[in-house]
N, C-alpha and C positions, 0 to 999 in steps of 0.2 A: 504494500500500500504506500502511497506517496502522498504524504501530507505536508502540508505547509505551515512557515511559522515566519513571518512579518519581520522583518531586521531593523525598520522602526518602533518607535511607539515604547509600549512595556519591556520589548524582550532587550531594547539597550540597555536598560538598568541592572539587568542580571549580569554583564562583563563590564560595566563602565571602569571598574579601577584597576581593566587587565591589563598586560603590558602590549599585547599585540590583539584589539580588538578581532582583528578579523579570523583570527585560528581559535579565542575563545569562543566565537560564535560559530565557528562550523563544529568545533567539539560538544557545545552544548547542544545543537541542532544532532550531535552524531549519537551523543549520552540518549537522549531521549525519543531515538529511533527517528527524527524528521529527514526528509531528505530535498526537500526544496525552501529557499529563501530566495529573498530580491534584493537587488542593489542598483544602486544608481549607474549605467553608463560613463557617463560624466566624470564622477567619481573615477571611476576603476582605466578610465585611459589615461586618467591624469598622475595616474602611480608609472614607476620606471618600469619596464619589462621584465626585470630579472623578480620583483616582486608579484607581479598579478603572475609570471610561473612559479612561483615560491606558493603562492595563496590556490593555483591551478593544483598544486602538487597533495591539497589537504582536502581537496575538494573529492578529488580523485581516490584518494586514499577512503574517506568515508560514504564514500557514492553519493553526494550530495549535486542536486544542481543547482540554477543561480536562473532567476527569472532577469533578465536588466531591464528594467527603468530607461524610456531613450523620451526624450524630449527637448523642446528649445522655446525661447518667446516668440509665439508665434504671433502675439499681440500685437506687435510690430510693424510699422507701415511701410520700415528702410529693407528695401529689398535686395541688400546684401549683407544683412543681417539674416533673414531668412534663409540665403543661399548657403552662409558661413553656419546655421542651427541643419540645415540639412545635409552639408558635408560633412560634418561631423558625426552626424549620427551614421551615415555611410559609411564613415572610417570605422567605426564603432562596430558596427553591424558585422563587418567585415572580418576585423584584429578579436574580437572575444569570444564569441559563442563556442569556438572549437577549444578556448582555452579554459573557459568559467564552466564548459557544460552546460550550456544554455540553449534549451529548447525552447523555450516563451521570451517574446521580449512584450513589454507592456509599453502605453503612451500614457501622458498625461498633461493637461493643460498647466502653468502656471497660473497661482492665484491673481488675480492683477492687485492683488493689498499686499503682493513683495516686491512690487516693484514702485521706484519713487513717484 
C-alpha cells in the first residue's frame, strides 16, 4: 500500500531540530511504513547535485517517492517572467523525476497575499 504523509504542515515539527532535515524525514516516512511525500521543485534544483544524489540515495534505499510541487507567478502580466516560470519548470521536469523517484508532479497557484 502506498500512503502519503504531507512534508509541510504538522509533520515538520517532528524533525525540526534535526541536523539534516531531509534524511530525518525520509526515515520517519520509512519508520512508519509511508512511502510517498512532496517537495517543492524549486527547492530541490536549487541544492548542488552531488546533494539531491546524496538525498536520491535515501530515497532509494527506503523505497520512498517524492511527488514535486512545480509552479511559478503566473499572476504576472511581464511575459518573460512567465517564459523564465516555465523554463524552469522544464528544466525541473526534466533533471528530477529519475533522480527523487517521482511519478506525480502537482501545480499550484500562488497566493496573491505573498506577493507585495
Amino acid at each position: 500500500m502506498i500512503l502519503d504523509m504531507t512534508s509541510r504542515g504538522w509533520m515538520g515539527a517532528l524533525y525540526t531540530g534535526a541536523p539534516d532535515p531531509y534524511k530525518a524525514q525520509i526515515e520517519l516516512l520509512a519508520e512508519y511504513d509511508l512511502h510517498v511525500t512532496g517537495w517543492s521543485s524549486r527547492e530541490l534544483m536549487a541544492m548542488e547535485h552531488g546533494r539531491r544524489e546524496e538525498i536520491a540515495g535515501w530515497l532509494e534505499e527506503h523505497d520512498i517517492q517524492i511527488t514535486l510541487g512545480i509552479g511559478y507567478d503566473h499572476f504576472t502580466e511581464d511575459e518573460d517572467e512567465v517564459q523564465r516560470g516555465l523554463d524552469a519548470i522544464a528544466e525541473a521536469l526534466e533533471v528530477l523525476p529519475p533522480l527523487m523517484r517521482s511519478t506525480v508532479c502537482t501545480t499550484g497557484a500562488l497566493h496573491p497575499s505573498l506577493h507585495p
